[in-house]
N, C-alpha and C positions, 0 to 999 in steps of 0.2 A: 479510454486509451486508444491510438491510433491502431488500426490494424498496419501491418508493414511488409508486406509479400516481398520476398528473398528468392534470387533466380538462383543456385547451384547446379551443375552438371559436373558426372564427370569426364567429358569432353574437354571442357574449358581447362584441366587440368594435365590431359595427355598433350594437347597442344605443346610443342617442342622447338623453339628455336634454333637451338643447339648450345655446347657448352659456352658457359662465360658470358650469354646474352642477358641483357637486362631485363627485360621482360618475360621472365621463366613462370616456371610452376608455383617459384617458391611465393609469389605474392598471393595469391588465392589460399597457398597452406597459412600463411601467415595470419589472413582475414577468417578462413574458418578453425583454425586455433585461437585468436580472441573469441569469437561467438559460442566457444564450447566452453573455453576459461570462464567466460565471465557471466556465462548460461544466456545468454541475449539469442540463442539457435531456441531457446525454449517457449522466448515470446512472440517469434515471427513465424509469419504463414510459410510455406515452403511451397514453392512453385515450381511444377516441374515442364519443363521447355519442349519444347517441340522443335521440330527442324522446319524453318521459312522455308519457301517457296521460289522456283527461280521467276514464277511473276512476283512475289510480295518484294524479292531482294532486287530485280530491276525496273520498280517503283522509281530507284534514284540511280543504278547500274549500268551499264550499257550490259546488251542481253549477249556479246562476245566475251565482254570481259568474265560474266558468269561464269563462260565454256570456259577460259582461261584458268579461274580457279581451280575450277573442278575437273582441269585435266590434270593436277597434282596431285589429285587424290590418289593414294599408295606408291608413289614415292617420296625415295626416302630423302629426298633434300633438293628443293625448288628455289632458287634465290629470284628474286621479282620483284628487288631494288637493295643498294647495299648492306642494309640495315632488316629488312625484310624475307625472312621466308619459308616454306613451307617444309614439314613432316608427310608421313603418310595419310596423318589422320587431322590436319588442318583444315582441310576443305570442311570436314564433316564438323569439326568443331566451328569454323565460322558460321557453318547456316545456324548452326543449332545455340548458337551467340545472339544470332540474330532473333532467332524464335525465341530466346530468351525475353528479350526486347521487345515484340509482339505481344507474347503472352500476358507481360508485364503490364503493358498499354490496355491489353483487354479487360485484365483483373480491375485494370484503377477503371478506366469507361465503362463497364457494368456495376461499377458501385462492392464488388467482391470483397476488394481492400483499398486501403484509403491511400496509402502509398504504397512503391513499389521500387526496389533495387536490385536488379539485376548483375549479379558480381559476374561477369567475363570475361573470357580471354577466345581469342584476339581481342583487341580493344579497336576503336574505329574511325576517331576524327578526323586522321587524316587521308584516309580513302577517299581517292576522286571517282569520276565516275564510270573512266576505264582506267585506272591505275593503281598497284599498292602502293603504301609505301608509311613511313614509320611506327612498323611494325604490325598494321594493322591492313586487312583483305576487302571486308566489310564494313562499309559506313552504317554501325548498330543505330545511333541515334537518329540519324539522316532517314536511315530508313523506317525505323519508328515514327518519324513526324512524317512523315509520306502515308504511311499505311493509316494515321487515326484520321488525316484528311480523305482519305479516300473511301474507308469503312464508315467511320460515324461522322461524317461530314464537319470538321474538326475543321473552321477557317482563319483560327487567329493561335497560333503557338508560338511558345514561346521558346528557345533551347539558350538554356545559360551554360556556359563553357567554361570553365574556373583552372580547367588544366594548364597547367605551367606552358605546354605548346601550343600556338595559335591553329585551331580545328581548321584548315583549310578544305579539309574535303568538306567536310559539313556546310559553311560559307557559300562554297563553291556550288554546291548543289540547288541553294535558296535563295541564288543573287539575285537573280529575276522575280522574286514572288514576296506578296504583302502577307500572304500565308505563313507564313516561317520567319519569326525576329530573329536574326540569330547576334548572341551579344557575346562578347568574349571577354576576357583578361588574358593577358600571355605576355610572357618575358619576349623583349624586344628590343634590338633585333638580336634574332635566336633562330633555330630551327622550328619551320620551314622556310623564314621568311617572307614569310605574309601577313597582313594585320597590321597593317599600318593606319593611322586616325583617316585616312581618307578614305578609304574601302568603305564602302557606304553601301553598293549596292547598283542595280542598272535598272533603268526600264520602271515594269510595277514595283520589284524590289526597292526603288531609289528610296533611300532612308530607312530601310529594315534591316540591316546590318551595323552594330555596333564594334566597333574594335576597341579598346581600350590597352594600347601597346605598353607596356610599363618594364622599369630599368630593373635589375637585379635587385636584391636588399628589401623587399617590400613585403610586408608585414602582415598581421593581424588588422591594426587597426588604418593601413592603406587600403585593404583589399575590403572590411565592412563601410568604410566610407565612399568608396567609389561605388557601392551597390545603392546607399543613399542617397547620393547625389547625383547620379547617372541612372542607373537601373528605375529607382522607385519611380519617379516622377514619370518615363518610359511606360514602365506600367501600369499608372496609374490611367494614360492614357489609351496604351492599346488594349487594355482588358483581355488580356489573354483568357482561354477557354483551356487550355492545356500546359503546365510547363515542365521542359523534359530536360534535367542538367549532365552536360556531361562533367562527371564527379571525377575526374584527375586527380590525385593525392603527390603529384612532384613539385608542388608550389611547397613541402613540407620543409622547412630549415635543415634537414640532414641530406636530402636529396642527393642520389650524385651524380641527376643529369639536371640539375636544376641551381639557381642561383638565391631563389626567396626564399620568406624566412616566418612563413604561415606556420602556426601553430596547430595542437588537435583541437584548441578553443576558436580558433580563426576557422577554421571549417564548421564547427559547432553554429560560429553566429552566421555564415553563411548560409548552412542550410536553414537554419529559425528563421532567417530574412525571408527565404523563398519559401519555407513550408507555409510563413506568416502569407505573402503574396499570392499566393495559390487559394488557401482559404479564404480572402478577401474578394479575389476575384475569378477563381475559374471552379466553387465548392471540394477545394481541397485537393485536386489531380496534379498527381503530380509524380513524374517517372524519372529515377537514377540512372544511370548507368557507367559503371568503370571506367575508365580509361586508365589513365598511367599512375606513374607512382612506383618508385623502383628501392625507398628504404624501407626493408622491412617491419622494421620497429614503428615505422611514421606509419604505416601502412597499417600496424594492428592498431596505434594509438588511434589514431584519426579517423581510420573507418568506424571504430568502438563509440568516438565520439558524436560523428554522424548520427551512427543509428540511435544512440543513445538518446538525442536533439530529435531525433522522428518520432520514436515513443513516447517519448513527452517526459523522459526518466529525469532529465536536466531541461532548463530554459536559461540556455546563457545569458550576459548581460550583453549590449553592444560596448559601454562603456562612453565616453565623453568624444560623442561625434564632433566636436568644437574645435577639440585642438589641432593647430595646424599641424599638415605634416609632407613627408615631402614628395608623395603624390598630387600634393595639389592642382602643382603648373600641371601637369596632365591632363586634370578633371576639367579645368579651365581650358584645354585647348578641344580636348573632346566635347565638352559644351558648344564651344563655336565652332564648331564644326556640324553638329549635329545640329545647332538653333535652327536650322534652314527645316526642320521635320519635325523637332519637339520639342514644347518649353520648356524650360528649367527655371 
């Protein structure tokens, strides 16, 4: 059976938005009430977090912006974009989000545990590199792919992005570098507005960025088909050495910042795709990490199913990649757009 290292703190819990925010405490009670329900806290390693570093977190930060966070530390309400801001105890919980995130990458690169998910709050794909902003302080995954380049000399990673909003800090952070693929799905056009099939990338990056922009209403069997026909053949060729996803849960069909219509089985074949990808080509590494996801109920169904898909408790099916559907014109224009880098 897989081993499956589980990041909790409880930081990531006092993190405070304030009332009526979407992104509260109650999504973490949500995910550790299925893992006790359904006793899945019984089969996963428990990893306990440390607080990053302000060198490990301006790997991808500007080293102001750092000071910037962490001058909110104990006060009691920092706004630092409309949608974003800080408690007294937000600063501490983002490093210690972040160390999650480290920790996580360590466990899986020493062979400790075979996988690793890191459940936190703040969440982080859209931190730029001096900027917050929806809802998140620290770019966790950005930083993550930074720190195993830099520590275990980690040259070809891969970050899959599945969250219902296009990860522009992430993006933004690896436009320039053949180091960092970064591949997306995201409802489009949507918040942040970015991700569009042409963002490809600049410089050495040219061609390491994949966007995959896609309209509202899209499914289970949209979302596993465009990993087959876009994604695999992608990685068949970069061979990634690492891949680290950011696990967003608002692509879920109840969502109520979200327009798709992803099932907890449509996450299920997603991560089997990738757990499958990782085993083929980087000996099974392979790092989660939270981002969004705002229905509670999607949130315990979906994460339960994940993890269930990482243990090896289920092997979903993919189901009949054949029939058409109405992602296709998409898959078709992000191919021609991408043929200029890799073939399909």
């Amino acid at each position: 059976m897989t081993k499956l290292g589980i990041v909790l703190d409880k930081l990531y819990f006092d993190h405070d938005n304030g009332m009526g925010h979407p992104e509260s405490q109650e999504r973490l009670f949500a995910i550790v009430d299925m893992l006790r329900e359904t006793r899945l806290l019984e089969e996963v390693v428990r990893i306990e977090p440390r607080d990053a570093t302000k060198e490990e977190i301006t790997l991808v930060h500007d080293p102001k912006y750092f000071d910037l966070i962490q001058s909110t530390k104990g006060k009691i309400r920092v706004f630092l974009d409309p949608d974003t801001s800080t408690c007294p105890v937000s600063f501490n919980a983002a490093v210690r989000a972040v160390g999650g995130m480290l920790d996580a990458t360590d466990k899986v690169m020493k062979g400790e545990v075979d996988i690793a998910f890191p459940l936190v709050r703040p969440p982080g794909h859209h931190a730029e590199r001096n900027r917050a902003m929806g809802f998140c302080l620290f770019n966790n995954v950005a930083v993550g792919a930074a720190y195993a380049s830099k520590v275990y000399g980690v040259k070809r990673i891969l970050i899959v992005d599945w969250d219902l909003h296009h990860g522009n800090g992430t993006q933004n952070m690896f436009y320039d570098s053949s180091e960092v693929l970064y591949f997306s799905t995201h409802q489009y056009p949507y918040y942040p507005g970015t991700g569009s099939v042409n963002e490809v990338g600049v410089q050495n990056g040219f061609g390491y960025t994949i966007n995959v922009p896609i309209h509202p209403g899209m499914g289970d069997k949209e979302y596993i088909k465009i990993f087959f026909e876009i994604l695999k053949p992608v990685i068949e060729q970069y061979k990634p050495e690492l891949i680290l996803i950011s696990a967003g849960f608002d692509t879920y069909f109840g969502d109520p910042l979200g327009g798709m219509s992803v099932s907890p089985k449509g996450f299920a074949q997603m991560t089997r795709f990738l757990k499958e990808m990782a085993e083929s080509y980087c000996s099974g590494k392979l790092v989660l990490i939270l981002e969004g996801g705002y229905n509670l109920e999607g949130l315990w169904e979906s994460t339960k199913a994940v993890i269930e898909e990482l243990l090896e408790k289920n092997k979903t099916d993919y189901g009949d990649l054949t029939v058409e559907t109405k992602v296709d014109p998409i898959i078709e224009r992000v191919k021609k757009v991408q043929s200029v880098f890799w073939t399909f």
